[in-house]
Every structure is written in structure tokens, then in C-alpha cells.
C-alpha positions as CSV (number, residue, x, y, z in Angstrom):
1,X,0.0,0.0,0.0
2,X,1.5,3.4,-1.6
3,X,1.6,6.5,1.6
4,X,-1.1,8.2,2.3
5,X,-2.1,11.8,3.7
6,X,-4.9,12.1,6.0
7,X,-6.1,15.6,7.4
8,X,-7.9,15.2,10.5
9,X,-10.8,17.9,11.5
10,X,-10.4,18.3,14.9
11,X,-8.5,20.3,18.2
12,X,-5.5,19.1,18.5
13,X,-5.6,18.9,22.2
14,X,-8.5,16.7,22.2
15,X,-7.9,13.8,24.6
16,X,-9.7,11.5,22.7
17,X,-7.3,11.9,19.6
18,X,-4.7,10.1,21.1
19,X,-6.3,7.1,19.2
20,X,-4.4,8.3,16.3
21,X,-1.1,6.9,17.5
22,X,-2.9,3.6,15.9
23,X,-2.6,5.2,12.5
24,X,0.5,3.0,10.4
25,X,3.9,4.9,9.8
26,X,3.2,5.5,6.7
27,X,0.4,8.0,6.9
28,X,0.9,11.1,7.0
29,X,-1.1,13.2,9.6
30,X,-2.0,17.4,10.0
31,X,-4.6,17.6,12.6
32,X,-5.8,21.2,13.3
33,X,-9.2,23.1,13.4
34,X,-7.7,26.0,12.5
35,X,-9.6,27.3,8.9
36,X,-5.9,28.8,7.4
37,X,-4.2,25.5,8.2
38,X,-6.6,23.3,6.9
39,X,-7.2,25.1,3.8
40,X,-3.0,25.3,3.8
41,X,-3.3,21.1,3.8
42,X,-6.4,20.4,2.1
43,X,-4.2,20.2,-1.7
44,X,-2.2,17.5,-0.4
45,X,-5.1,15.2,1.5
46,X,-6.0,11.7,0.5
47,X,-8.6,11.5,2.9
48,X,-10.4,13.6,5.6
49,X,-11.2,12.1,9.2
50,X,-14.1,14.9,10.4
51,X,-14.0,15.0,14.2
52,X,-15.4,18.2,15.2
53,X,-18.7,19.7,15.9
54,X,-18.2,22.8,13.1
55,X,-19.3,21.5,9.7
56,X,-17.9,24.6,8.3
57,X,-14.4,23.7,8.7
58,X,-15.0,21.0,6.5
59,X,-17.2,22.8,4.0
60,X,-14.3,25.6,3.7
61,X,-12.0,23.2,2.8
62,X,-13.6,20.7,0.5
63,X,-13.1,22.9,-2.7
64,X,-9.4,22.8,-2.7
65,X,-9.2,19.3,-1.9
66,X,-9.3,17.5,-5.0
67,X,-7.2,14.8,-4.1
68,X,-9.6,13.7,-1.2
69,X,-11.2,10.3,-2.4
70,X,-12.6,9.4,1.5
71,X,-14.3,11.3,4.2
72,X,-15.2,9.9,7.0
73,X,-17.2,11.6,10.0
74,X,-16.2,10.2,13.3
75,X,-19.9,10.8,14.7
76,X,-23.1,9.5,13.4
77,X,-25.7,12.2,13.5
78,X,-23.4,15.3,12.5
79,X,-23.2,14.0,9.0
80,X,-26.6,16.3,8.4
81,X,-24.5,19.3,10.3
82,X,-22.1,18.7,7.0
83,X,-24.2,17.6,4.1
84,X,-24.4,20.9,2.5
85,X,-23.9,21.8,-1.0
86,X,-19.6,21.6,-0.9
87,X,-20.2,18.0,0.4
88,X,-22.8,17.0,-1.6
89,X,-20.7,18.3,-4.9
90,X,-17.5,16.4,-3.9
91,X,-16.8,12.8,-5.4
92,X,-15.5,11.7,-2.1
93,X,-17.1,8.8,-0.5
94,X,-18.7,9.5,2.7
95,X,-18.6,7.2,5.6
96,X,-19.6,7.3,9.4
97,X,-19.7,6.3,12.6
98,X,-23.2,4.6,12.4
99,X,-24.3,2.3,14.9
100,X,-21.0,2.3,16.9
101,X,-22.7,3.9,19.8
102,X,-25.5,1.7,20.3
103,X,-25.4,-0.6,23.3
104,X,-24.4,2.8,25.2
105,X,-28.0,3.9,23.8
106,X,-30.0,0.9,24.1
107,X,-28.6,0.3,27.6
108,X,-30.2,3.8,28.5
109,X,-33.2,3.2,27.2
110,X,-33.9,0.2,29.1
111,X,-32.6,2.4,32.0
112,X,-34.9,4.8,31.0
113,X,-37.8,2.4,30.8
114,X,-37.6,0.9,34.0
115,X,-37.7,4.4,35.4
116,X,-40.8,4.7,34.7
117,X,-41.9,0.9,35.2
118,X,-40.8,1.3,39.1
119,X,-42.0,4.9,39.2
120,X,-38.4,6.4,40.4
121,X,-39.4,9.6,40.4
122,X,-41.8,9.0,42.8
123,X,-39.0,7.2,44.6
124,X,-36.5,9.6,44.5
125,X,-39.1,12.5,45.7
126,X,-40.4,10.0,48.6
127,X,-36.5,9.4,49.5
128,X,-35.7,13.3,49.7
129,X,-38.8,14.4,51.9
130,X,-38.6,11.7,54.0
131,X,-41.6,9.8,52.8
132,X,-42.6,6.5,53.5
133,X,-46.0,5.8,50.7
134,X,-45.9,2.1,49.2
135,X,-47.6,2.1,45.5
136,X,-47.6,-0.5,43.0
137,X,-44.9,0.0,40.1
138,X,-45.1,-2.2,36.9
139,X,-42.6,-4.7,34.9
140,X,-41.5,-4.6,31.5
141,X,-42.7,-7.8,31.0
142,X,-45.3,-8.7,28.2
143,X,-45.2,-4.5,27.4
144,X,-44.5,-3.7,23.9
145,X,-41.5,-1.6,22.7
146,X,-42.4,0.0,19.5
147,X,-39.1,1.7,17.4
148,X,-39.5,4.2,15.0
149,X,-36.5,4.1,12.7
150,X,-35.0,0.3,12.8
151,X,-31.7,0.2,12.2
152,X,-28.4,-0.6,14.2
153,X,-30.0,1.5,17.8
154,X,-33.1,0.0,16.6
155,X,-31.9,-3.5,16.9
156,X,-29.8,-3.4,19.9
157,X,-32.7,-2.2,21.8
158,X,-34.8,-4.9,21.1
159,X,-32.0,-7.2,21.8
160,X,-31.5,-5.5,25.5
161,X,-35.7,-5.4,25.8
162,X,-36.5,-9.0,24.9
163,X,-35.0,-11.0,28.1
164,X,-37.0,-8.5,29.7
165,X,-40.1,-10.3,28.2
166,X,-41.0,-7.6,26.0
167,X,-42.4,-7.7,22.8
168,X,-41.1,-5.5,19.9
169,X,-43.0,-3.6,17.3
170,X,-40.7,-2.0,14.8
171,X,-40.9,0.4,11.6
172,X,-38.4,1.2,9.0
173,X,-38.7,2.7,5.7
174,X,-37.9,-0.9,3.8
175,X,-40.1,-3.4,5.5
176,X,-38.6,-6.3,3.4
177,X,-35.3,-5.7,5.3
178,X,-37.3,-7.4,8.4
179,X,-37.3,-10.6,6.6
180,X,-35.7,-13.4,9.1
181,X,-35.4,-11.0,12.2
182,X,-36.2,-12.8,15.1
183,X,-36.4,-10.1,17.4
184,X,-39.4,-8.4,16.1
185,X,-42.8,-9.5,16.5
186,X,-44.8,-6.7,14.7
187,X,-43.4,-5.2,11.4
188,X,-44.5,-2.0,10.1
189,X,-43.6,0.4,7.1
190,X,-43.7,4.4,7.5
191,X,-47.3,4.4,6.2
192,X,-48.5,2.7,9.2
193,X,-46.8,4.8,11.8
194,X,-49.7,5.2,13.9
195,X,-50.8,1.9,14.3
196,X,-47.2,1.4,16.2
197,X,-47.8,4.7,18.4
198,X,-51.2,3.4,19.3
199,X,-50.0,-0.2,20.0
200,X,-47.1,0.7,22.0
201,X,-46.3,0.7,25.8
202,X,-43.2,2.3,25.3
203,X,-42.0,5.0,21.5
204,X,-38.6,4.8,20.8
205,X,-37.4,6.8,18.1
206,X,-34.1,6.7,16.1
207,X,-34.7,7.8,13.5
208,X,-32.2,9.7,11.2
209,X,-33.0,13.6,10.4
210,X,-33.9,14.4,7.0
211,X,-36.3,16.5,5.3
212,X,-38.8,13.2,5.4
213,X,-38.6,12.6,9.1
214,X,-38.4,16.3,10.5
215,X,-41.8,16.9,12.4
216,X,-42.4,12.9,12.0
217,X,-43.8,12.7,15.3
218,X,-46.8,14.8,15.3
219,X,-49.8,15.8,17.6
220,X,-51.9,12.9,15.3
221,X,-48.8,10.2,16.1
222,X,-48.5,11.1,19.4
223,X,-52.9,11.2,19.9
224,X,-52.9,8.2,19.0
225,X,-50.3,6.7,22.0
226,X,-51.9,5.1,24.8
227,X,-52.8,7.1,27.9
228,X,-50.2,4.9,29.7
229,X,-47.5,5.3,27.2
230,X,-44.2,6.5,27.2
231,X,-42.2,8.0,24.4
232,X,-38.6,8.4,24.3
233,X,-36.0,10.1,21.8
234,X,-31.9,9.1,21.5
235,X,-32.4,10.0,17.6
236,X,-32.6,13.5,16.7
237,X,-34.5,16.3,18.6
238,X,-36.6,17.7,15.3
239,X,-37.9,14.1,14.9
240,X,-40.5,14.9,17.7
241,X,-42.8,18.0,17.3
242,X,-41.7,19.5,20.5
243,X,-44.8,21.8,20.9
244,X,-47.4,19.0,20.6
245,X,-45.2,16.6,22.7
246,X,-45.5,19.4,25.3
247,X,-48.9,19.6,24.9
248,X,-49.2,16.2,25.6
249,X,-47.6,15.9,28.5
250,X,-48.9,19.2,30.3
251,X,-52.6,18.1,29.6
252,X,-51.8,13.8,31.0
253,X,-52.6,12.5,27.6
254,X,-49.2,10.3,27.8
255,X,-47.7,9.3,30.7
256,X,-43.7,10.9,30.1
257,X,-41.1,11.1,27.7
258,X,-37.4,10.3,28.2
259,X,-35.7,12.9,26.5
260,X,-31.9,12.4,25.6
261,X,-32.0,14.7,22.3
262,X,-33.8,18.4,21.5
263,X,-34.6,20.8,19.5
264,X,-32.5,23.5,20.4
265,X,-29.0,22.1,22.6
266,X,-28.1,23.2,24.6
267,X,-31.8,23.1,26.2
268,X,-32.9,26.5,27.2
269,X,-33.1,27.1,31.0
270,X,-36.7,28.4,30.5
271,X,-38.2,25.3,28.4
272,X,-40.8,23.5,30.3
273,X,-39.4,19.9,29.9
274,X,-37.0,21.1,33.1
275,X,-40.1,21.7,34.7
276,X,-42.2,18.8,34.4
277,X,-42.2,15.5,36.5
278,X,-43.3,12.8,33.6
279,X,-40.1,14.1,31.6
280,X,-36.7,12.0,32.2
281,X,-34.1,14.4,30.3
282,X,-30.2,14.0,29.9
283,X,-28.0,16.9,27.9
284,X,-27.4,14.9,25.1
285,X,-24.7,12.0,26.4
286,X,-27.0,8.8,26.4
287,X,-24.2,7.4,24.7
288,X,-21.6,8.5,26.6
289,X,-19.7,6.1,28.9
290,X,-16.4,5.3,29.8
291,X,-14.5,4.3,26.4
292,X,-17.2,5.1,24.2
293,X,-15.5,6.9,21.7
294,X,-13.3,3.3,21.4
295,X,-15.9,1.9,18.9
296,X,-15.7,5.0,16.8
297,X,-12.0,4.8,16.2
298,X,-12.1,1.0,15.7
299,X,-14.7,2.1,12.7
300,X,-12.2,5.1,11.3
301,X,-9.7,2.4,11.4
302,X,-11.0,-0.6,9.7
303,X,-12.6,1.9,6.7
304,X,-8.9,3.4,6.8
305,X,-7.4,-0.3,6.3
306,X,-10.4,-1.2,3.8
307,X,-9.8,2.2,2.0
308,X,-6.1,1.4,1.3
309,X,-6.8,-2.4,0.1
310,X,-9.8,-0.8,-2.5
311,X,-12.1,-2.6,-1.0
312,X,-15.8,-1.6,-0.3
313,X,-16.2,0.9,2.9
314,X,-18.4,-0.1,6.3
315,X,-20.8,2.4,6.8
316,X,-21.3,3.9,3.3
317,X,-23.7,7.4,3.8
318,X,-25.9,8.6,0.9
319,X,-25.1,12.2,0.7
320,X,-28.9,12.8,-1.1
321,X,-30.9,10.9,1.3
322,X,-29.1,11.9,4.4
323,X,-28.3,8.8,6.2
């Protein structure tokens, strides 16, 4: 395999890029988030390894890099904070980090779940004033988990949900691709979207953002949820019509929502989900835990080695559809 230069996106101090010390001797490296530098190295790249939050960066510099043949994003829902018209005209191949996070994610939604199976809040609030009520709680057990958006999160939840003894109702946009799945007992495709709300015990959606899903999750979706249901969101925040969902859960017409992605981050101090007890929110880090960013490397790092061979990439994004 002939050398290779490889610009990485990113601040140089960042902790996490110490991973790069993996990278073989014969690749050359310029990591900077500085715009001068990188437009400075952008002639001479190969390939691109995006690990920032600032899609401009990479937008500024994709017009002088005509050598670049590979650009990989080292997150999995920033690639539609980049997709903008320099990216979409480049004939580099874009891949991601899709999936890598996802027992992180499904192992809070099961947290998140049995928060509101065993009433915690009410636990917690008890604990704190001294309180000493016994009530009745619920199991997971024989509840359904319904999952908008099935893919690798999808999939991972239902594998953490099902020795729980719950049953799983899932939806994705190519229905056929549930052929053999043993995981699922209740297929749906996107047209049928509310008949998974309404048979649901618990939502989760995972969905990617594009134009087709923004606003997906409606006041009709969300009517049509059980009184007892709960939805919760480790997708993308403009998935979930924010304003109905508030709605919803000011006037008791769902039980909660577990909240670990919004609208607007960092969530304003005056939005009402801080204020409301049938809301479970985190700032954004469901799938943050100790070594997390290990799997994303390990993915950079095969598609560098399959990249070099001319072999096909893991994790292949469509630029046009977004995902």
C-alpha cells in the first residue's frame, strides 16, 4: 500500500485523539481546526477524518481538496450538520460512525424504561422528603416496545428489551429488510406509523434527520399513544414535534417522555421539559460512557485499512438521502 495523507478535523488537544497513534507509519497526519491550516493542507489530503462539531471547517475546505477520495465523519448524527452543497458536490465517498454507539444507547433506554416501570421519580421524591408511601410500580414484561426508525440502535434495543419479556414492534422505511429478524414481532412500514404509536407501551425513536422525518412525530402520532405510554427520543430532537409533545404531556394525555436529544441544545433554562415531573431528560450523552469513543475509532480504522486495500467501505452514507 502506496503512503497516504490524512487531514484530520479536529482540536488538537482533544484527549480522545490520542487514538491516532494507531494510524501506520506511513500516513501522513496534519490535525488542526484551524480554517488557514486546513485550507493550507487540504491540496495535499487523501482522505479527511471529520471529528469536530463545526461543519464549516469541512465545508471551507472541500473545494481545494481534489485529491480527497474518503471522508469519514467520526460521529453519526453530525453527517446532516455537513451535508451541505460543498459535500454533496465532492466525489468523495462518505462514511460514518453509524451504529458504533449503540449498546451505550440501548442500555439507557432500558434504564430509561424501567424508570418509569418502578416509578423512580416518585421514589427519588419520597426518599428526599422523608416519605414512607408504598404504591404499585409495573414490569417490562409482556409491554410492547415500538421503534421508529430500525436500524443498528433499533436493533440493539430490542436485543437488551427481549429478556425482559418484552415484545417489539418495529418500523423502517424498507419493510422487506425485516425478513428473518427474530427479534421483532410486529413489522410496520412508514405508512402505518400510527398503528405502532397506538400499539405501544413504550416509542422509541431513532430515526435519522432528514427532510422526510423532521416533524415525523406529530400531535396525530403522538394522539394516537396510549394514555399509559411512554415516548422516548436518543435519535434526533426535530424528529419529535416539541410543541405537541408538550402539549401532551402538560394536559396527561401520555404518561412521560425520556428525552436524551432536542430541538435546540443546549436546552434552554426556560423550556418547560426542566419543569415537568413525567419528563426524564439528559443533555445529550446517552451514549456517553467510559470508552465510548473506542468503537468509533475502531470504525475510522477498519474503513482506513479497507480504504487502502480498494475494498468496499463499512458504513457507506448517501449524501442525497441523508443517512
Amino acid at each position: 500500500m502506496s503512503s497516504l495523507t490524512l487531514v484530520v478535523i479536529a482540536d488538537p488537544a482533544a484527549p480522545f485523539l490520542k487514538a491516532l497513534s494507531r494510524l501506520p507509519q506511513d500516513v501522513g497526519v496534519i490535525v488542526s481546526n484551524d480554517l488557514e491550516e486546513l485550507k493550507r493542507s487540504a491540496p495535499q489530503a487523501d482522505a479527511i477524518l471529520f471529528a469536530d462539531v463545526d461543519g464549516n471547517l469541512l465545508a471551507a475546505v472541500l473545494p481545494l481538496a481534489q485529491r480527497v477520495r474518503w471522508i469519514h465523519c467520526l460521529w453519526t448524527g453530525v453527517v446532516e450538520g455537513i451535508l451541505g452543497p460543498e459535500l454533496l458536490d465532492h466525489p468523495a465517498l462518505l462514511t460514518n460512525g453509524r451504529g458504533v454507539f449503540r449498546w451505550p444507547l440501548a442500555d439507557w433506554v432500558m434504564a430509561a424504561m424501567l424508570f418509569f416501570a418502578f416509578d423512580l421519580w416518585r421514589v427519588i421524591q419520597q426518599q428526599q422528603q422523608g416519605v414512607w408511601k408504598p404504591f404499585v410500580g409495573t414490569t417490562l414484561d409482556g409491554r410492547t416496545l415500538g421503534i421508529v426508525g430500525y436500524g443498528a440502535i433499533g436493533s440493539a434495543a430490542a436485543a437488551r428489551a427481549r429478556p425482559f419479556g418484552m415484545k417489539i414492534a418495529a418500523m423502517r422505511r424498507r419493510p422487506e429488510l425485516f425478513h428473518g429478524d427474530s427479534l421483532v414481532d410486529q413489522n410496520y412500514g412508514s405508512e402505518h406509523l400510527k398503528e405502532l404509536m397506538t400499539a405501544s407501551d413504550y416509542v422509541l425513536v431513532v430515526t435519522p434527520l432528514t427532510p422526510e422525518t423532521r416533524g415525523l412525530i406529530g400531535e396525530p402520532e403522538i394522539a394516537a399513544m396510549k394514555p399509559s405510554a411512554v415516548i422516548m427520543n436518543v435519535g434526533r430532537g426535530p424528529v419529535i414535534d416539541e410543541t405537541a409533545l408538550i402539549r401532551a404531556l402538560e394536559s396527561g394525555s401520555i404518561r412521560g417522555a425520556a428525552m436524551d436529544v432536542f430541538n435546540t441544545e443546549p436546552l434552554p433554562p426556560d423550556h418547560p421539559f426542566w419543569r415537568m415531573s413525567n419528563v426524564l431528560l439528559s443533555p445529550h450523552t446517552a451514549d456517553r460512557v467510559e470508552g465510548f469513543l473506542d468503537p468509533a475509532f475502531d470504525c475510522f480504522f477498519q474503513n482506513l485499512t479497507r480504504f487502502r486495500k480498494g475494498v468496499p467501505l463499512l458504513n457507506l452514507v448517501d449524501k442525497h438521502a441523508g443517512y
